[in-house]
C-alpha positions as CSV (number, residue, x, y, z in Angstrom):
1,X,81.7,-88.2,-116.3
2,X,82.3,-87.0,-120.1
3,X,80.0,-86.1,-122.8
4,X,79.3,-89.3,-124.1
5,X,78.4,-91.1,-120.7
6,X,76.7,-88.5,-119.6
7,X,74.1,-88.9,-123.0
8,X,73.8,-92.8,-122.7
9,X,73.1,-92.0,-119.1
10,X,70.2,-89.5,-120.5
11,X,68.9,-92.2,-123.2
12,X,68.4,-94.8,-120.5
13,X,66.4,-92.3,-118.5
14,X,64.4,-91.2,-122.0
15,X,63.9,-95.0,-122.8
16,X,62.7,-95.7,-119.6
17,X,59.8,-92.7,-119.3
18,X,62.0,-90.3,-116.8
19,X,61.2,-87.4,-118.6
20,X,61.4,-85.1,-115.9
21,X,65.1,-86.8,-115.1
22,X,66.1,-85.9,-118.5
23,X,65.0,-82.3,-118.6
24,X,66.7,-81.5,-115.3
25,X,70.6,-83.5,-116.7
26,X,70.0,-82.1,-119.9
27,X,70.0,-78.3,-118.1
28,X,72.9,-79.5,-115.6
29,X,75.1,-80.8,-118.7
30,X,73.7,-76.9,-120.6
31,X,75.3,-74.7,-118.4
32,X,78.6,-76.1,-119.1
33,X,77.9,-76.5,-122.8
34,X,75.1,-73.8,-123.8
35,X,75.5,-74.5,-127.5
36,X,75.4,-78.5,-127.9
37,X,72.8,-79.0,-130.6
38,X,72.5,-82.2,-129.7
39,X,71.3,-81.6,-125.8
40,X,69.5,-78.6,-126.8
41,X,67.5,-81.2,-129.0
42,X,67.2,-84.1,-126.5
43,X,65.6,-81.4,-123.9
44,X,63.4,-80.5,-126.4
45,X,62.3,-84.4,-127.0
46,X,61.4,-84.6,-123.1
47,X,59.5,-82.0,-123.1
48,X,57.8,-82.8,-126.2
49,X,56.5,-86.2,-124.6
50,X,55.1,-84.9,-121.6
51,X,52.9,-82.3,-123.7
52,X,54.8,-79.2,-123.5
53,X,54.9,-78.6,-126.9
54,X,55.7,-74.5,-126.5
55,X,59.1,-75.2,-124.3
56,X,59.8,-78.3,-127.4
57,X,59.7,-75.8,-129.5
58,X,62.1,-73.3,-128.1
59,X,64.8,-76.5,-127.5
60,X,64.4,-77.7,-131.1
61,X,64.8,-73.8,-132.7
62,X,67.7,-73.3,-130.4
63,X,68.9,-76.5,-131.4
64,X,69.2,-75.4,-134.9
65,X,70.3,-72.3,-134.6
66,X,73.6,-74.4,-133.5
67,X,72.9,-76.3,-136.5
68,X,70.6,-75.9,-138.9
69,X,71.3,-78.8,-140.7
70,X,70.1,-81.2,-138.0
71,X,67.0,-82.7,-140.0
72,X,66.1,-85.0,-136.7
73,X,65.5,-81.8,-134.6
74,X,63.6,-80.2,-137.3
75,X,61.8,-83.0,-137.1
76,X,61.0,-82.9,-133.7
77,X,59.9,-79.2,-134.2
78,X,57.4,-80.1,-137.0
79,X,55.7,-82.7,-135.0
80,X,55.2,-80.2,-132.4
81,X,53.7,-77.7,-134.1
82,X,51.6,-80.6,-135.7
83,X,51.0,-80.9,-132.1
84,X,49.6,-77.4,-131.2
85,X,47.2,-77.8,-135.0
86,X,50.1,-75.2,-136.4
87,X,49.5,-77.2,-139.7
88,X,51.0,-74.6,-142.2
89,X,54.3,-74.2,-139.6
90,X,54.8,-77.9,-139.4
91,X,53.8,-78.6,-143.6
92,X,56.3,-76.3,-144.0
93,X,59.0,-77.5,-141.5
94,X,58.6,-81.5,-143.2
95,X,59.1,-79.8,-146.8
96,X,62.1,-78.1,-145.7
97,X,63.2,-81.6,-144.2
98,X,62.0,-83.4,-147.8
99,X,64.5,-80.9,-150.0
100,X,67.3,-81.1,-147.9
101,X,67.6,-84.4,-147.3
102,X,65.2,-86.9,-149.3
103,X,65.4,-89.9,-148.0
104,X,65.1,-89.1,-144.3
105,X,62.0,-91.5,-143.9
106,X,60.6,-90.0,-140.4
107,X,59.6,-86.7,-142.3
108,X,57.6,-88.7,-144.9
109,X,56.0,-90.5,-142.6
110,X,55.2,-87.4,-140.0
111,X,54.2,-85.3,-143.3
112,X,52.0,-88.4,-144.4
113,X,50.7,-88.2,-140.5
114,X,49.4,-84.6,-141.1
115,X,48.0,-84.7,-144.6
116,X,45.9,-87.6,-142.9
117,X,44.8,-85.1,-140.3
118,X,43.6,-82.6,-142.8
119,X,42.0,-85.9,-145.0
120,X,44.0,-85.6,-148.0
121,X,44.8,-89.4,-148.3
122,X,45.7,-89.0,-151.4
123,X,48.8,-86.8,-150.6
124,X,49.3,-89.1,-147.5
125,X,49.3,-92.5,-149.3
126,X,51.6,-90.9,-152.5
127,X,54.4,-90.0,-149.0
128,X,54.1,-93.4,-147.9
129,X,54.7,-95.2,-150.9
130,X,57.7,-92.7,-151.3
131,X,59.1,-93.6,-147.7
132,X,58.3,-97.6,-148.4
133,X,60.5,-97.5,-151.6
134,X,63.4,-95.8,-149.3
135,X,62.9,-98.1,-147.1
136,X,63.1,-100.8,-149.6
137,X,59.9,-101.9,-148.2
138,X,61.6,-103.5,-145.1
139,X,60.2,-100.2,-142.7
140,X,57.2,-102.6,-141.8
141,X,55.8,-99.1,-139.6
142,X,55.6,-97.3,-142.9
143,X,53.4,-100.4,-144.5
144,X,51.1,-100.7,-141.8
145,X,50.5,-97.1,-142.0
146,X,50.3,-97.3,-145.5
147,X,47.5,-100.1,-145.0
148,X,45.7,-98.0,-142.7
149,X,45.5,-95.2,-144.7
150,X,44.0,-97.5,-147.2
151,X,41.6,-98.9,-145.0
152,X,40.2,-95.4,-144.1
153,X,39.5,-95.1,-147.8
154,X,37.9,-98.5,-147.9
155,X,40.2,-99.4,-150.5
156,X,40.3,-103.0,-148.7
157,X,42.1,-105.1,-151.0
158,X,44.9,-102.7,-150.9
159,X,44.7,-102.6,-147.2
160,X,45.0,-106.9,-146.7
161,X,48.4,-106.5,-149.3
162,X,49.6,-104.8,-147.8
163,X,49.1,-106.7,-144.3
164,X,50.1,-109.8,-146.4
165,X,53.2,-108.0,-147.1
166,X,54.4,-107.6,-143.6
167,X,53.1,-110.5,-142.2
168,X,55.6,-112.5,-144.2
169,X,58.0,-109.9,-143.0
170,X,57.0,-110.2,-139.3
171,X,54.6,-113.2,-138.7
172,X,54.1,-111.5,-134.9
173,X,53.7,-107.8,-135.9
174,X,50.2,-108.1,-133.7
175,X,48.6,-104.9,-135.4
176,X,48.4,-106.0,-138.7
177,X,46.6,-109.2,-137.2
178,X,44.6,-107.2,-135.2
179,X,43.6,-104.9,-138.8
180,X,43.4,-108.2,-140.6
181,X,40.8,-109.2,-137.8
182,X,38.3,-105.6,-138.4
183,X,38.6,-106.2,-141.6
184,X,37.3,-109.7,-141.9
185,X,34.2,-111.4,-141.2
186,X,35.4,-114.6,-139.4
187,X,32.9,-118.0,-140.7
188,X,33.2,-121.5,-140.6
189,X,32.5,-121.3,-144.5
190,X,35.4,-118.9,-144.8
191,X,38.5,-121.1,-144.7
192,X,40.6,-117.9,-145.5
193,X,39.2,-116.2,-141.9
194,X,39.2,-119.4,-140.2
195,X,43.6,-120.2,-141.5
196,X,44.1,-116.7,-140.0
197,X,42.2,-117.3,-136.7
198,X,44.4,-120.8,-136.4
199,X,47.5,-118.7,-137.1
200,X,46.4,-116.1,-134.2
201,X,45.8,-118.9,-131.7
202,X,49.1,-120.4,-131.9
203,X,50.6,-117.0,-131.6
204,X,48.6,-116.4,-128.5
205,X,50.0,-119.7,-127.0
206,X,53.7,-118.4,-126.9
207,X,55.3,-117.6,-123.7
208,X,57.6,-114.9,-124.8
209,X,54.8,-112.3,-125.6
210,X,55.4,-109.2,-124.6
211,X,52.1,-107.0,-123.2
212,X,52.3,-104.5,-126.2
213,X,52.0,-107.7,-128.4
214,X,49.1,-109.2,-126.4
215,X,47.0,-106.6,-126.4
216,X,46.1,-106.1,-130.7
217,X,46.2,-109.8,-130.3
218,X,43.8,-110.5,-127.8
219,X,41.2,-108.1,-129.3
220,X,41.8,-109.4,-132.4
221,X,40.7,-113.1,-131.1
222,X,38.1,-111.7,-129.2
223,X,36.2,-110.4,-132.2
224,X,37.0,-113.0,-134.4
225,X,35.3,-115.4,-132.2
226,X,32.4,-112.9,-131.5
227,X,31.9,-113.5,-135.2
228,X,31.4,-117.0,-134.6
229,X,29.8,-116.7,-131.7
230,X,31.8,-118.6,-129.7
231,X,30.9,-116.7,-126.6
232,X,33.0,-118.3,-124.3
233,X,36.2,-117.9,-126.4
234,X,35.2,-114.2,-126.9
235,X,34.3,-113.3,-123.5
236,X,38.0,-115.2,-122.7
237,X,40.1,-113.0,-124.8
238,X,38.0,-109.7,-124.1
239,X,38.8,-109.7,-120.5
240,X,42.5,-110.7,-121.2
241,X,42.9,-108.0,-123.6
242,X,41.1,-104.9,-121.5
243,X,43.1,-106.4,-118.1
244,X,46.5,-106.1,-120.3
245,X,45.6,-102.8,-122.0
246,X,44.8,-101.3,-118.5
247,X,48.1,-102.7,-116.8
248,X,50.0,-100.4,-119.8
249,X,47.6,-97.2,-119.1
250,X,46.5,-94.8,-116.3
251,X,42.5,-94.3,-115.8
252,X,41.7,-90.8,-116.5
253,X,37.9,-91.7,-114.4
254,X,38.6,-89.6,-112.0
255,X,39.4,-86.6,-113.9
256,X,36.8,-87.0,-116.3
257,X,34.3,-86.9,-113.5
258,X,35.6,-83.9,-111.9
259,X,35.8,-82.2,-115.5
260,X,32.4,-83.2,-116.2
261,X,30.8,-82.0,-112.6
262,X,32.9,-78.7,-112.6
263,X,31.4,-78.3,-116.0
264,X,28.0,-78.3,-114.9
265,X,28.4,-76.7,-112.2
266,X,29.6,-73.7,-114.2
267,X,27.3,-73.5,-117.0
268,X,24.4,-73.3,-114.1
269,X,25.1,-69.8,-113.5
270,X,25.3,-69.1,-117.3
271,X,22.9,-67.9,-119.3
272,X,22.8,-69.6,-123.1
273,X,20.6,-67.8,-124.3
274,X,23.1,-65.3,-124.7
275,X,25.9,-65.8,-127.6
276,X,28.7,-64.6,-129.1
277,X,27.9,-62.8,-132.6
278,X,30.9,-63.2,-134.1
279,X,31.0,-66.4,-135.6
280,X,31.6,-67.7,-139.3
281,X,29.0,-68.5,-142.0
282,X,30.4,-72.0,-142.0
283,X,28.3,-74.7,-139.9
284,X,29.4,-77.3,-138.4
285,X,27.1,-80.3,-137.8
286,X,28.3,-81.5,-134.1
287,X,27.7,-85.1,-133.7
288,X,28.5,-86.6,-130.5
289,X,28.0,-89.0,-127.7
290,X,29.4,-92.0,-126.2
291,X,31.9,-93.0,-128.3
292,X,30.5,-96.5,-129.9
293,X,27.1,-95.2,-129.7
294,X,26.7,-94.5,-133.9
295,X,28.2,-91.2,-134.1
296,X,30.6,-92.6,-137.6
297,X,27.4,-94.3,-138.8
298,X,25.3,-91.0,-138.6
299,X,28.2,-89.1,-139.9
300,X,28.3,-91.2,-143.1
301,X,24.5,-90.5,-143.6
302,X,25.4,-86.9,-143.5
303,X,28.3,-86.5,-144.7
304,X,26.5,-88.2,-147.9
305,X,24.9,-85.5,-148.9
306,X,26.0,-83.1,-151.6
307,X,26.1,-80.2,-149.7
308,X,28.5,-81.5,-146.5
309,X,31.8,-82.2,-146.2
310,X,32.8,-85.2,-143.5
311,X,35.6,-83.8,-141.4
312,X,35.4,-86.7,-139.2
313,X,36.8,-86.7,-135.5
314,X,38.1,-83.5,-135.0
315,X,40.2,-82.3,-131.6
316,X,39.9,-78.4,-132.5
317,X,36.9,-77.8,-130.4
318,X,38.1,-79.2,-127.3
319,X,41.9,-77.9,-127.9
320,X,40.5,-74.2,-128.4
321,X,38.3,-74.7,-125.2
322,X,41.2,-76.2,-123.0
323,X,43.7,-73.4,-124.4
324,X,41.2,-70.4,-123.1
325,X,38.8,-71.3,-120.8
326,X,40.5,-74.5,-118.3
327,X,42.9,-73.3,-116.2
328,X,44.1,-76.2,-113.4
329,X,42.0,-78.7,-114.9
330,X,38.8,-76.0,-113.8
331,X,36.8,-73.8,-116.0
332,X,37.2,-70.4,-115.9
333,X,33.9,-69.0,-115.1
334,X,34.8,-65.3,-115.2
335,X,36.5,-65.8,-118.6
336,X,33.6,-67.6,-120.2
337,X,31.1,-64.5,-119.2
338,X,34.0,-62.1,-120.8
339,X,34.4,-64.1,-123.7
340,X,30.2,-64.3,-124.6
341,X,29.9,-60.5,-124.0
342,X,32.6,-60.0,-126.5
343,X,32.6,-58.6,-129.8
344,X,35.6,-60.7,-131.0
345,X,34.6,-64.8,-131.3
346,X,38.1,-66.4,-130.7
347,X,37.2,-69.7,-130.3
348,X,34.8,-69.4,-133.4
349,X,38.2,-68.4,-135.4
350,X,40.6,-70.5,-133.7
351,X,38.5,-73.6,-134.5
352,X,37.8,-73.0,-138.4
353,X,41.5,-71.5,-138.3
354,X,42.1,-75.3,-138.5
355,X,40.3,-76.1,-141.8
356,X,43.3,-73.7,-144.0
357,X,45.0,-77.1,-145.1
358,X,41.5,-78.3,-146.1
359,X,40.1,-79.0,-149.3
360,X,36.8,-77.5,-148.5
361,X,34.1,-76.9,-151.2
362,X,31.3,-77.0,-148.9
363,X,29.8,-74.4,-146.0
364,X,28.4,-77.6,-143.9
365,X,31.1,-79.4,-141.9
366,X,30.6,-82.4,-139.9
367,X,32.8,-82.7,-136.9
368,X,32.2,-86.5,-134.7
369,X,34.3,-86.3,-132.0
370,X,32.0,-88.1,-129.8
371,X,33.1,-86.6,-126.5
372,X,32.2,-83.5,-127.9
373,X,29.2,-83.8,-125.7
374,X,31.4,-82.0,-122.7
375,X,31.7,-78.8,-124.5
376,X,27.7,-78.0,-125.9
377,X,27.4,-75.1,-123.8
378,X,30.5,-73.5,-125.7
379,X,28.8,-74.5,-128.8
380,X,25.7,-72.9,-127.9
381,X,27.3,-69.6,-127.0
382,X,30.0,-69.5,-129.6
383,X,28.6,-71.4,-132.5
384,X,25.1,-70.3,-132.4
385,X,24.6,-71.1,-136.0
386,X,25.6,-74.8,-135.7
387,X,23.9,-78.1,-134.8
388,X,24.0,-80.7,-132.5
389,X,23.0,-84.5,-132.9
390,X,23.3,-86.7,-130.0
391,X,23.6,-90.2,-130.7
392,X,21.8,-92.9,-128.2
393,X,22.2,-96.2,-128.4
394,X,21.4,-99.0,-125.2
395,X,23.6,-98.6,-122.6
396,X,24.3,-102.0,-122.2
397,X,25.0,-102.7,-126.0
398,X,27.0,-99.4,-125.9
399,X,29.0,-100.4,-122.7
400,X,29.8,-103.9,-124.7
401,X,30.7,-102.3,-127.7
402,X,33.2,-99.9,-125.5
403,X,34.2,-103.4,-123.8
404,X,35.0,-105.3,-127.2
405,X,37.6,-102.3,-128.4
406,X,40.9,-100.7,-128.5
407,X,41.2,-97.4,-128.6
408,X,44.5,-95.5,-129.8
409,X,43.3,-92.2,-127.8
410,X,44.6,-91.7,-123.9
411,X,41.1,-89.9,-123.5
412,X,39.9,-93.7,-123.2
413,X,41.6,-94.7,-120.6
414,X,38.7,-95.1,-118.7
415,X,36.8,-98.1,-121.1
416,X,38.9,-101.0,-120.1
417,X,37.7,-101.9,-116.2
418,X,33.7,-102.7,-116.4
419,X,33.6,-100.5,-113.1
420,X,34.6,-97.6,-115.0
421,X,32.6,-97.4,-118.5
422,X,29.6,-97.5,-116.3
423,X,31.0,-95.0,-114.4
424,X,32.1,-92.7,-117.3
425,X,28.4,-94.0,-118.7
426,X,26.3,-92.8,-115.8
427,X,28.6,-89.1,-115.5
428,X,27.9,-88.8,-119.1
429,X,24.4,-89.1,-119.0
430,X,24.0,-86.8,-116.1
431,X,25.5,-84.4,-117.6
432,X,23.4,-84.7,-121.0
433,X,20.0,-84.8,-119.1
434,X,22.0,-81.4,-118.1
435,X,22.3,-80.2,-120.8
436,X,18.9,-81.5,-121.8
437,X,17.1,-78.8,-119.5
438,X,19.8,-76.0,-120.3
439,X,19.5,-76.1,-124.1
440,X,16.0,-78.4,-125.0
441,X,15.5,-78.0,-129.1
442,X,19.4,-77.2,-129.6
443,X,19.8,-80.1,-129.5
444,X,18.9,-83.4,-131.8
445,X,18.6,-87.6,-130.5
446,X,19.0,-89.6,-132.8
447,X,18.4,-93.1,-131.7
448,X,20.6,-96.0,-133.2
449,X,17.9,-98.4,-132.6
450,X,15.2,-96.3,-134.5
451,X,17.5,-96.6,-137.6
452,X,18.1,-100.0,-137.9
453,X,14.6,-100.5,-137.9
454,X,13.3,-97.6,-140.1
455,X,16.1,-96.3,-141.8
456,X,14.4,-93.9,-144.7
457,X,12.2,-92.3,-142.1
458,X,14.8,-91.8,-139.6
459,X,17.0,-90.0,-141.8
460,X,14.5,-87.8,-143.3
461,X,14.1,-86.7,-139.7
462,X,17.7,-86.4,-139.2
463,X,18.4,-84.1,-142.3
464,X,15.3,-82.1,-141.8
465,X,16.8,-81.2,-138.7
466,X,19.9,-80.2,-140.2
467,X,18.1,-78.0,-142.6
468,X,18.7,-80.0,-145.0
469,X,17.1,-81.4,-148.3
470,X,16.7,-84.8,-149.0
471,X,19.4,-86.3,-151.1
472,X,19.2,-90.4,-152.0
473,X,23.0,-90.3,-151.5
474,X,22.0,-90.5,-147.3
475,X,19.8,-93.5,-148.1
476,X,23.0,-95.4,-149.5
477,X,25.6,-94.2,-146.8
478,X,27.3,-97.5,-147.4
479,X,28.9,-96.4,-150.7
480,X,30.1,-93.0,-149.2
481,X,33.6,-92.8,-150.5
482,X,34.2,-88.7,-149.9
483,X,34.5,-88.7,-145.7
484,X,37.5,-91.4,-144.6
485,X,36.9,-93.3,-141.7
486,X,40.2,-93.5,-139.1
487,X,38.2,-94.8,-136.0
488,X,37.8,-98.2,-134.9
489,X,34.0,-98.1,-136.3
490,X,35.9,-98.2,-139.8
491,X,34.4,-101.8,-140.7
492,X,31.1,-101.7,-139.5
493,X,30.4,-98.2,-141.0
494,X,31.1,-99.0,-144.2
495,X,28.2,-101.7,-144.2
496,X,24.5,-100.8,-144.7
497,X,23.1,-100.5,-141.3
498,X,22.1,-104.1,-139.5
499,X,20.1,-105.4,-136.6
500,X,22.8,-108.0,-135.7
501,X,24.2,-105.8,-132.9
502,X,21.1,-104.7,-131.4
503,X,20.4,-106.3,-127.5
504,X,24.1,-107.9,-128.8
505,X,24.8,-107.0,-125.1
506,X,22.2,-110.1,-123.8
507,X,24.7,-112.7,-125.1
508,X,27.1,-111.5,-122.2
509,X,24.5,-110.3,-119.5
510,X,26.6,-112.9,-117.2
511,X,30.0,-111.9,-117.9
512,X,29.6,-107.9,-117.6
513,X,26.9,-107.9,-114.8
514,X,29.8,-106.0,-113.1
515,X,29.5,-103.3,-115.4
516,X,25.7,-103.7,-116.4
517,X,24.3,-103.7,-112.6
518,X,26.1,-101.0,-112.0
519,X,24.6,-98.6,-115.1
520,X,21.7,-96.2,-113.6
């Protein structure tokens, strides 16, 4: 078989998820020719989708030591080291990219991707609009990212342009209908959300639709009939959507729950009371939970204030955790008693090793990953100086909200079978009753609920506990325009607070008595 077959015979196996198959034809086809850029840089792509970001890297550099003009496998490298939070590496690696070849649109668009992660939309939005006018505006990718990028700046009318835009490129690009559908408020008053709820029906009556087209669709009905509470149109498209979303995914339960009880198991036989001194002046403000349970609501109170930056949902906790302390998806018990009795805190400087893209004026820094939650014995130990606030909210509204929404991360790959959110729900709060018992005053509840209902007093509470003074700005969260919102809270969190979704979860008590029955 020659060259050429032999790489449409490795693109079929790429295209169809045979990773593996690739990386072992790619080193067959290597030992005969050791210096094709082009292999060197396809073996690099497999490994870069199963994770492996370190052997990526050395195929992509090889790669281009063949040819260092090949700007799609310096490409590759800079979203890897994007990848491993090697932000300068990678900012560097897409302006290389930019000045030697300016109109390559994928290096826009991955340089727009990081600026994002380090909340400069700014930068990001002024790299899309670049890559749109490339594009001559037909790259309907780089518009919806464009509109999201907007969105997370609550620049809304911005945002529905630009959706506008492709829509009348791509009537069925099913994401834009499905941002189209967070965005709006659906009423019978509202002939504008009412002509795009007609438009999504019809669209969900064709017989051509592909699962990855169903999905943002069927969400997207789902919550637009929630708004009109038509339950039994809601309830119909909910299902539809999770049962499609989970035919595309694998659950993660099970590993989640043998994380979780290997976790406390460990931390048992540790004792938090004694920490790592090493740490930076810099606190972080730790708000976590279930994710759905308020934790983007209570960030935008905080992150209100004068004195804190909003960092938003940050992975550099868990990623400096995983990378020293979980070996064969176990922690390393030995290694965590090494690491406390050290005099060097290196997952205190790994994590704030992440903020050097920043634009940081402030020493407070909110971070609302809400799964966080795993890791607050690590915080106790190796960011002494920090804080924690828990957000609660009812299980059964919480376990709805989980229900009602698609979620971009493959950490979530539990929230689309009832059975398992209560699952995940019950493993969660054993391990925070846990934690509870292990850590008492470190750490903070904050109960949705009790904010809705008495919002000033709650948030006095809330910022005396994070040692803060009061500052109106936290009062009017609402209008907080410094921390960008890039979860699927972003509508809701950008209102003032409402009682509207509080015992929301009684409206469905007959469809997900599956999942609430089987909550402890």
């Amino acid at each position: 078989m020659d060259l050429i077959k032999k790489i449409k015979v490795l693109q079929n196996y790429f295209k169809i998820g045979n990773f593996q198959k690739v990386i072992e034809d790619c080193k067959n086809i290597l030992k005969k020719l050791p210096d094709n850029p082009f292999v060197l840089n396809y073996l690099g792509m497999a490994y870069q989708k199963l994770n492996q970001h370190r052997n990526a890297i050395y195929y992509f550099e090889e790669s281009l030591k063949k040819d260092n003009q090949n700007v799609a496998a310096m490409n590759n490298l800079g979203n890897s080291l994007k990848a491993l939070g090697e932000l300068e590496n990678a900012k560097m690696v897409y302006e290389k990219i930019i000045s030697k070849d300016n109109n390559y649109i994928n290096a826009y668009n991955n340089y727009a991707n990081l600026k994002i992660l380090v909340n400069d939309y700014d930068g990001a939005i002024d790299l899309l609009e670049k890559a749109s006018t490339i594009g001559k505006r037909n790259n309907i990718n780089i518009l919806f990212s464009l509109a999201s990028a907007y969105q997370s700046i609550n620049k809304i009318s911005n945002a529905i342009d630009l959706i506008n835009e492709i829509l009348s490129k791509e009537p069925e690009y099913m994401q834009a209908h499905q941002m189209l559908s967070s965005i709006y408020r659906y009423s019978k008053d509202d002939q504008k959300t009412i002509e795009h709820l007609e438009v999504m029906k019809m669209l969900s009556k064709k017989k051509d639709l592909s699962l990855e087209q169903k999905i943002p669709l069927f969400f997207a009905l789902s919550k637009a009939f929630d708004d009109l509470k038509d339950l039994v149109e809601a309830y119909k498209f909910m299902s539809q959507a999770n049962d499609c979303k989970f035919k595309t995914i694998k659950s993660n339960l099970e590993n989640e729950t043998k994380l979780i009880n290997n976790i406390i198991k460990t931390f048992e036989k540790i004792d938090l009371q004694k920490i790592n001194k090493g740490f930076s002046d810099k606190k972080i403000i730790f708000i976590c939970g279930m994710p759905r349970s308020g934790t983007t609501l209570v960030e935008q109170i905080i992150s209100s204030h004068a004195d804190v930056y909003g960092a938003g949902e940050l992975i550099y906790l868990m990623r400096e955790i995983k990378r020293n302390f979980i070996f064969n998806d176990k922690l390393d018990f030995q290694k965590i008693i090494e690491s406390q009795n050290s005099q060097i805190n290196l997952i205190n400087q790994g994590y704030f090793k992440n903020f050097i893209l920043y634009n940081l004026k402030q020493n407070i820094i909110t971070d609302k990953a809400p799964q966080n939650f795993k890791w607050l014995g690590f915080v106790k130990i190796f960011f002494p100086n920090c804080k924690v606030v828990h957000c609660r909210r009812n299980p059964r509204d919480n376990c709805l909200s989980i229900y009602k929404n698609n979620f971009a991360s493959n950490m979530m790959n539990w929230a689309y079978k009832q059975n398992e959110i209560a699952q995940f729900y019950n493993t969660y709060k054993k391990l925070m009753n846990f934690w509870k018992i292990k850590l008492n005053d470190f750490i903070y509840d904050v109960e949705y609920e009790k904010i809705v209902s008495n919002k000033e007093f709650e948030i006095k509470k809330l910022l005396e506990f994070c040692d803060l003074n009061w500052d109106e700005s936290c009062l009017n969260h609402s209008k907080n325009s410094k921390t960008p919102i890039k979860t699927v809270s972003i509508s809701q969190a950008r209102e003032d607070v409402y009682t509207s979704s509080v015992k929301s979860s009684e409206l469905y008590k007959h469809n997900l008595k599956e999942m609430f029955d089987a909550l402890i």
